[in-house]
Structure formats: C-alpha cells, structure tokens
Wavefront OBJ file of the C-alpha trace (Angstrom):
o trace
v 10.541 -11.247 -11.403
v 12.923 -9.666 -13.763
v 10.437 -9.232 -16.559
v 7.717 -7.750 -14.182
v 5.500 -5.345 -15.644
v 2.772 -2.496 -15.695
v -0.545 -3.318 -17.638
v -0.601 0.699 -18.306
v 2.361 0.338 -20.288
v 1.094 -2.068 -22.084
v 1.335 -5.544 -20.972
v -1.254 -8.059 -20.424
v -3.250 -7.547 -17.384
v -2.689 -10.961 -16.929
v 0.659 -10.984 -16.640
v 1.651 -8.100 -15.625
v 2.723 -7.287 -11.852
v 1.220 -3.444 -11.938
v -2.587 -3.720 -13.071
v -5.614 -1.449 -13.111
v -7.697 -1.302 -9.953
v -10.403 -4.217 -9.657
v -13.050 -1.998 -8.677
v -15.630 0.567 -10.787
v -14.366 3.805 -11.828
v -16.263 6.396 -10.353
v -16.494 9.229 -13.419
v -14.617 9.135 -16.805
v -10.801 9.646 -16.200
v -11.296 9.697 -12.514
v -9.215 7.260 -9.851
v -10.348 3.359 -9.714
v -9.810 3.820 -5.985
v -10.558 7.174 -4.326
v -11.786 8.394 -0.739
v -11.004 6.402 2.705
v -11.334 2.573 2.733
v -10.229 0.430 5.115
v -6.954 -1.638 5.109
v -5.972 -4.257 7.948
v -2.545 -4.071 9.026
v -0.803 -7.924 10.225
v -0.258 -8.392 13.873
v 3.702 -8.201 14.493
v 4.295 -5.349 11.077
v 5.504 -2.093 11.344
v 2.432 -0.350 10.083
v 0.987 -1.792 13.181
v 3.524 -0.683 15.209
v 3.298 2.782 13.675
v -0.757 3.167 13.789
v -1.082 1.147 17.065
v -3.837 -0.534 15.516
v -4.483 -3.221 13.989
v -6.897 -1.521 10.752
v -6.261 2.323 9.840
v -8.887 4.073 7.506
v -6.701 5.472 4.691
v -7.426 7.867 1.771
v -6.831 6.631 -1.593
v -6.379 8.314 -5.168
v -4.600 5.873 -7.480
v -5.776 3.788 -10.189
v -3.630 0.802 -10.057
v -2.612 -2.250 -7.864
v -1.151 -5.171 -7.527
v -1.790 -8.092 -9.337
v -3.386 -10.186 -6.975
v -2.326 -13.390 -9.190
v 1.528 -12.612 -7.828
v 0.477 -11.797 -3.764
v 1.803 -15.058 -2.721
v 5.044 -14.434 -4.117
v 5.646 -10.949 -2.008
v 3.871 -13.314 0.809
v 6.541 -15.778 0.974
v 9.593 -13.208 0.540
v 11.517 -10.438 2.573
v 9.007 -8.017 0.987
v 5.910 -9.205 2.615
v 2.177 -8.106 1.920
v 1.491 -6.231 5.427
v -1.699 -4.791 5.126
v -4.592 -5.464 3.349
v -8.176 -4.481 1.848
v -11.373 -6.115 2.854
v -10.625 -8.425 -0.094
v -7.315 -9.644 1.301
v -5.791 -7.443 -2.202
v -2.400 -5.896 -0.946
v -2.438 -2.465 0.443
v 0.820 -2.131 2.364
v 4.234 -4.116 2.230
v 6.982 -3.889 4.181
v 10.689 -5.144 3.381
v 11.712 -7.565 6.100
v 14.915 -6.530 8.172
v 15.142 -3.208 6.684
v 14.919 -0.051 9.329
v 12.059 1.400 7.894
v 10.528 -0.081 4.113
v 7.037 0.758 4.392
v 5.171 1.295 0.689
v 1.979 1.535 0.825
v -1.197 1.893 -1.831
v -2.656 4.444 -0.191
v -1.714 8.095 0.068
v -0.763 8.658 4.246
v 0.549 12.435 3.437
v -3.162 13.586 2.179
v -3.906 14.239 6.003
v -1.767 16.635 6.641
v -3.384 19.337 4.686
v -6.459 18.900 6.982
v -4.135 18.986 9.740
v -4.761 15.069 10.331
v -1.151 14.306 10.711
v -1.019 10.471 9.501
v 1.342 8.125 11.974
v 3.190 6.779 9.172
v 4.435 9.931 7.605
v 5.481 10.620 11.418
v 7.648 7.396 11.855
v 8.851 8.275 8.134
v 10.512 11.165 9.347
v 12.187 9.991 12.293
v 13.363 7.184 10.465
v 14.537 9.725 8.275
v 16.270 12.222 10.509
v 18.060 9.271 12.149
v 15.331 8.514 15.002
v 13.916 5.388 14.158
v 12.123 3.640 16.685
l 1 2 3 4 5 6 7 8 9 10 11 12 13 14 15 16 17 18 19 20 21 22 23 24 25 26 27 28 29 30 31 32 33 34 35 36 37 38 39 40 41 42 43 44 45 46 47 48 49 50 51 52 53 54 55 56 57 58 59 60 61 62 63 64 65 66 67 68 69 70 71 72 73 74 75 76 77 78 79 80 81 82 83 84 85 86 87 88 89 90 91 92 93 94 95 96 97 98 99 100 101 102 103 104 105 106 107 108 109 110 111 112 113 114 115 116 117 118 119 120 121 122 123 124 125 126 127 128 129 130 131 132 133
C-alpha cells in the first residue's frame, strides 16, 4: 500500500484508503459520524480485553473512514480490523504482537470531560507509564 491515499486530499474515493463517511451528514459542514454508535469488539482483541465486553457504545465526531473496498487487506495482516460497526465497516484495529497498538475511529477521550473515564484511554496510560497489562 505504498501509494495509499485520502479521498479529502483529493484522490478518487474509489481508490483511495481514507474516504468520506458512508452515512448522511447531519447539517452543512457538520461530522458524517457524530454521537454514540455501537462498535463490536472480536473475541480474543485487546479492545476486548480492555472494555471486558464484547460491544462498547462509543462517541464519534469524524467525517472519514476506511475504505471498506481495502478491509480484507488489514483483515489478513498484523494490523487486523478489531472492532466493528453494525455494518461490519472497521471501527478499531489493533497491530498484532505489538504491546499496546490500539487506533480506533472513534473518539474514547470525549468521556472524560463528563467524568465517564473510557477503559481504553485507561489501559493507554498504563501502557504508557510502563504498566501494561
């Protein structure tokens, strides 16, 4: 994937790996993708693991995703597709063998501020300050 791409930069939404969110935009200029929705998280990941769950309810406030044309591709390397949205599009990957390589879609810090600490953002720091589990 060494010519991967972002449709906002202008490449084709086709091709590209980064594309616009496939759902309605809710107000001119607003996010594609904004409020809690649902993701499932596969049996065995770390977001699992980290939300002792197997689905988390997560807040979103982006506009873009992945292209769902290229899914298999992260679903058959070391950076595997981890969680998902109720249309299977990828939410959360995780980099296979690393301590802690979670990236996820969805914003897991936005709970803080309501003092809704999110479980993630908690294993992110021990991972960070040496503690990982």
């Amino acid at each position: 994937m060494a010519d991967a791409a972002h449709a906002e930069y202008g490449a084709s939404p086709d091709e590209a790996l980064i594309i616009p969110a496939a759902c309605a935009v809710p107000e001119p200029g607003a996010p594609r993708l904004r409020g809690k929705q649902r993701v499932r998280l596969a049996a065995g990941s770390l977001a699992e693991r980290f939300y002792g769950a197997s689905e988390t309810f997560a807040e979103f406030h982006c506009s873009n995703e992945l292209n769902r044309r290229y899914q298999p591709l992260f679903e058959r390397s070391d950076l595997r597709v981890s969680g998902v949205g109720d249309e299977g599009e990828a939410r959360v990957v995780e980099l296979e063998g690393a301590a802690f390589y979670v990236a996820t879609l969805y914003l897991p810090q936005l709970g803080a501020a309501r003092g809704e600490p999110d479980p993630l953002i908690d294993a992110y720091v021990g991972a960070a300050a040496g503690r990982a589990e």
